[in-house]
C-alpha positions in Angstrom: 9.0 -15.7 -0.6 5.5 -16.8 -1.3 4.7 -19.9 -4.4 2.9 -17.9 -6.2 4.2 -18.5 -9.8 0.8 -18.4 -11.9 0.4 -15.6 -14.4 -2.1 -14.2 -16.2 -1.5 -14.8 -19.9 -4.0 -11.2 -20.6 -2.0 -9.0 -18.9 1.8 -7.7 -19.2 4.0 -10.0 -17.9 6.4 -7.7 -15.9 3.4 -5.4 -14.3 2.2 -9.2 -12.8 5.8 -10.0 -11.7 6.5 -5.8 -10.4 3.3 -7.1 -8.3 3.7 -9.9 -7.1 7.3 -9.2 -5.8 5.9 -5.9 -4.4 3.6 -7.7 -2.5 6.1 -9.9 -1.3 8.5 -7.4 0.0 5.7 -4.9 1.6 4.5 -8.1 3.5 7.7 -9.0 4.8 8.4 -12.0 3.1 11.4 -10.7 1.5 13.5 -9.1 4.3 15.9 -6.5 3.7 19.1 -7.0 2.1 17.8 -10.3 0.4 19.4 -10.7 -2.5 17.1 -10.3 -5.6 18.5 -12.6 -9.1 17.2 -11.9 -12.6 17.5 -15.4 -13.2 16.1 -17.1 -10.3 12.8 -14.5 -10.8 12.6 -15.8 -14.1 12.8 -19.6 -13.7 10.0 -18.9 -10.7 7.8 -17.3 -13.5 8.7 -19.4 -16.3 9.9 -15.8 -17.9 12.9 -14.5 -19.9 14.8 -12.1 -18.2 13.2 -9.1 -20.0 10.0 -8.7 -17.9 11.9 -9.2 -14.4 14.6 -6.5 -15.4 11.5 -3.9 -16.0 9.9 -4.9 -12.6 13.0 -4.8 -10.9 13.3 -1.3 -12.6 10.3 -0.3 -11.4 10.7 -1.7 -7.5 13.7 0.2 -7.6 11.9 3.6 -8.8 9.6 2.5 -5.9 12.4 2.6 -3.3 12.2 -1.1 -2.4 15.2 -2.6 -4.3 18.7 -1.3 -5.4 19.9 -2.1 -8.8 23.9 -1.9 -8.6 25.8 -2.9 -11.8 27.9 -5.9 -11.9 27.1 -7.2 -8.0 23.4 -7.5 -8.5 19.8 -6.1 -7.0 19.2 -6.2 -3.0 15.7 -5.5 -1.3 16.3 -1.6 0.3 15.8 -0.9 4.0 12.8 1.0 5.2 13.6 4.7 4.4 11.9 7.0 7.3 12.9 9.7 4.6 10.8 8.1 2.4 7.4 7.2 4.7 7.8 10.7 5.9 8.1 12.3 2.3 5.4 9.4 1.1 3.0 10.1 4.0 3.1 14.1 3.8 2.3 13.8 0.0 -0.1 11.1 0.5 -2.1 13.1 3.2 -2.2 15.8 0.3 -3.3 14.0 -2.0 -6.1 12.3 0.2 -7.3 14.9 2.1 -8.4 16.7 -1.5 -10.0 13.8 -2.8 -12.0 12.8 0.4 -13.6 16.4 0.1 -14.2 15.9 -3.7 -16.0 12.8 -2.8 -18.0 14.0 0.0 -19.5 16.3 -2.6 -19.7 13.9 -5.7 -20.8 10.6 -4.2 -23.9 8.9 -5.1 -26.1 6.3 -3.1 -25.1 3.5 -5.3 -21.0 4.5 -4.5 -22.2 4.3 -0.6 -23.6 1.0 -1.1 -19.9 0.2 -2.6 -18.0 1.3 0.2 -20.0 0.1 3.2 -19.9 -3.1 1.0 -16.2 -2.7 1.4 -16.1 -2.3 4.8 -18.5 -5.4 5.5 -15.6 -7.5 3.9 -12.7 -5.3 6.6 -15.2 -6.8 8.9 -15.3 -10.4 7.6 -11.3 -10.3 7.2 -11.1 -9.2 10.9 -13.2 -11.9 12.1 -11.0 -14.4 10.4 -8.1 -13.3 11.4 -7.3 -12.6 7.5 -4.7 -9.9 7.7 -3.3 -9.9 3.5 -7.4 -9.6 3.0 -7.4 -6.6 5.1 -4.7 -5.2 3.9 -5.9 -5.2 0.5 -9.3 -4.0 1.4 -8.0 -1.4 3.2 -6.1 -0.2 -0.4 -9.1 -0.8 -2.3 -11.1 1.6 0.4 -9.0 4.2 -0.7 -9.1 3.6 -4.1 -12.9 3.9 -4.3 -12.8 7.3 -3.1 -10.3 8.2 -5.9 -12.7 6.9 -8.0 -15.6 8.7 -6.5 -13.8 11.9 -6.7 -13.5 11.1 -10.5 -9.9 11.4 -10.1 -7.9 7.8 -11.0 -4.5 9.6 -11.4 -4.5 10.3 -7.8 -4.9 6.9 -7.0 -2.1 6.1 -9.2 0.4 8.6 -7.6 -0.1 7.4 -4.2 0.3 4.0 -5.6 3.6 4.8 -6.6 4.8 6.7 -3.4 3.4 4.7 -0.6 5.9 1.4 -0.6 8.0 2.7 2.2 4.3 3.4 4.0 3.0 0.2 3.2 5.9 -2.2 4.8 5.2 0.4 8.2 1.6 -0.3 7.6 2.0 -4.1 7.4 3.9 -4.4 10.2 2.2 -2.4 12.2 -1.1 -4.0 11.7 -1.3 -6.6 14.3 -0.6 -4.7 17.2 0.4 -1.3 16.7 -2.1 -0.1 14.7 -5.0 -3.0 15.2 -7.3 -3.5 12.8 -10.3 -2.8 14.8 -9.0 1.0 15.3 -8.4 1.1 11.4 -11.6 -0.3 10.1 -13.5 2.6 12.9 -11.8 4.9 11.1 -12.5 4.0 7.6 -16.7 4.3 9.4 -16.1 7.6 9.9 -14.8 8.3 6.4 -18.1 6.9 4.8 -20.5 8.7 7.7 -18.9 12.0 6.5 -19.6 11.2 2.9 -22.8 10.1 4.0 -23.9 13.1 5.5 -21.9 15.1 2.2 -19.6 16.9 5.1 -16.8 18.1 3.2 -15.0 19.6 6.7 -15.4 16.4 8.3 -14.6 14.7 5.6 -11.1 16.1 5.5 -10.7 16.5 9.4 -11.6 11.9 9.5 -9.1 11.5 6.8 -6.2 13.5 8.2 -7.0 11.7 11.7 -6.9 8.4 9.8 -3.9 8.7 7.9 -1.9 10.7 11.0 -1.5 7.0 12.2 1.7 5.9 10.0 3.4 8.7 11.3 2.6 7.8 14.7 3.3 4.0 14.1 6.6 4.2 12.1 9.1 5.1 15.7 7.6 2.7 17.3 7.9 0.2 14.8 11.8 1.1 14.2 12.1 0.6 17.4 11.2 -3.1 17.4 12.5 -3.7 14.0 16.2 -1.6 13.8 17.7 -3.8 11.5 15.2 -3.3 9.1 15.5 0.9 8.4 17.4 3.4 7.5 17.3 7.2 7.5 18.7 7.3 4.0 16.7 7.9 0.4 
C-alpha cells in the first residue's frame, strides 16, 4: 500500500480516500483478498470511520472490494465478467463521443491533446509508468469534454475498475506503451482532419486491445481472477 496519507482539506474527505485506495488496488499494490479494515484506513488518514465506510461503499459498487457483515471487507478478484461487460460498454460509450468530437473540436482543444500526448511521451522516456497511466485517462477524458458530454466520462469512470487493473498490468509488456501512445496519434490525426469514420474505426482499434490483453494476462496472473460478478 502506498504512504500516501495527505488530504486535501477543500475536498470531501471520502471521495480523496475512495481515490486514493482505488488507485492503490488498480495498480496492484493491494492484491487480491487483502484484507481491507475501517479502522486501520482511518488511523492512515487521520479520519473517523464515516468517510472510509462510504469509500469502501463505493469500491464495492465498483467491483473492487466485498463488504460482508460481521467478517469484514476484502479486495475482489479480477472479474472477466466484469472487463468484458466494462469493455463492451466502454467501447459504446467511446466510439460516440470520439465521432462527436471529431466534429466539435477546435484548434485550441488540438493544441490540448497533442499537449497531452507530449507528456505520454515524456512519461515513456522516463520510464514513468503511474504518469502514463494517468495521462492515458486524462486523453480520454478530453475527448469527453470535447464532445461536450462530461457524464460520459463519468460513466466509464465508474465501469472501467475491472479494465483498469488488466490495463495496469498489462502495460509493461503486453500492451507497451509505445503501441498505446501510437494509437492515441491516430485518435488526434482523425480529429485533426474532422474524420468522423476514422475517428470511430482508431478508437474501436484502440480500445479492442483490453480484450485482447486480458487471457493473456490471466494466464500469467491465475490467482488473481475470477469468472464471477
Amino acid at each position: 500500500m502506498t504512504e500516501e496519507t495527505h488530504l486535501n482539506p477543500t475536498q470531501p474527505v471520502n471521495q480523496q480516500i475512495y481515490r486514493i485506495l482505488r488507485r492503490d488496488i488498480v495498480h496492484c499494490l493491494i492484491p487480491p483478498g487483502t484484507p481491507l479494515s475501517e479502522k486501520e484506513v482511518s488511523l492512515r488518514f487521520d479520519v473517523s470511520r464515516q468517510p472510509v465506510r462510504e469509500a469502501f461503499i463505493k469500491l464495492a459498487e465498483n467491483g473492487l472490494i466485498q463488504i460482508r457483515p460481521q467478517r469484514g471487507s476484502y479486495v475482489n478478484k479480477i472479474s472477466l465478467n466484469q472487463v468484458r461487460s466494462g469493455g463492451f460498454v466502454r467501447e459504446a460509450i467511446e466510439r460516440a463521443v470520439v465521432r462527436r468530437a471529431a466534429i466539435l473540436v477546435t484548434d485550441a482543444q488540438l493544441y490540448q491533446l497533442e499537449q497531452n500526448l507530449n507528456q505520454q511521451r515524456t512519461a515513456i522516456d522516463r520510464h514513468q509508468l503511474n504518469d502514463f497511466f494517468q495521462l492515458d485517462d486524462d486523453f480520454h477524458q478530453i475527448l469527453c469534454d470535447i464532445a461536450q458530454c462530461r457524464l460520459a466520462w463519468e460513466t466509464i469512470e465508474n465501469i472501467k475498475a475491472a479494465m483498469d487493473r488488466v490495463r495496469f498490468m498489462s502495460l509493461d509488456h503486453v500492451t507497451p506503451h509505445e503501441m498505446l501512445l501510437e494509437q492515441h496519434w491516430a485518435i488526434f490525426r482523425a480529429l485533426e482532419k474532422h474524420d468522423e469514420q476514422l475517428a470511430d474505426e482508431t478508437m474501436h482499434q484502440h480500445l479492442a486491445e483490453i480484450s485482447a490483453s486480458v487471457l493473456l494476462i490471466r494466464q500469467e496472473n491465475r490467482d488473481w481472477f475470477t469468472e464471477e460478478q
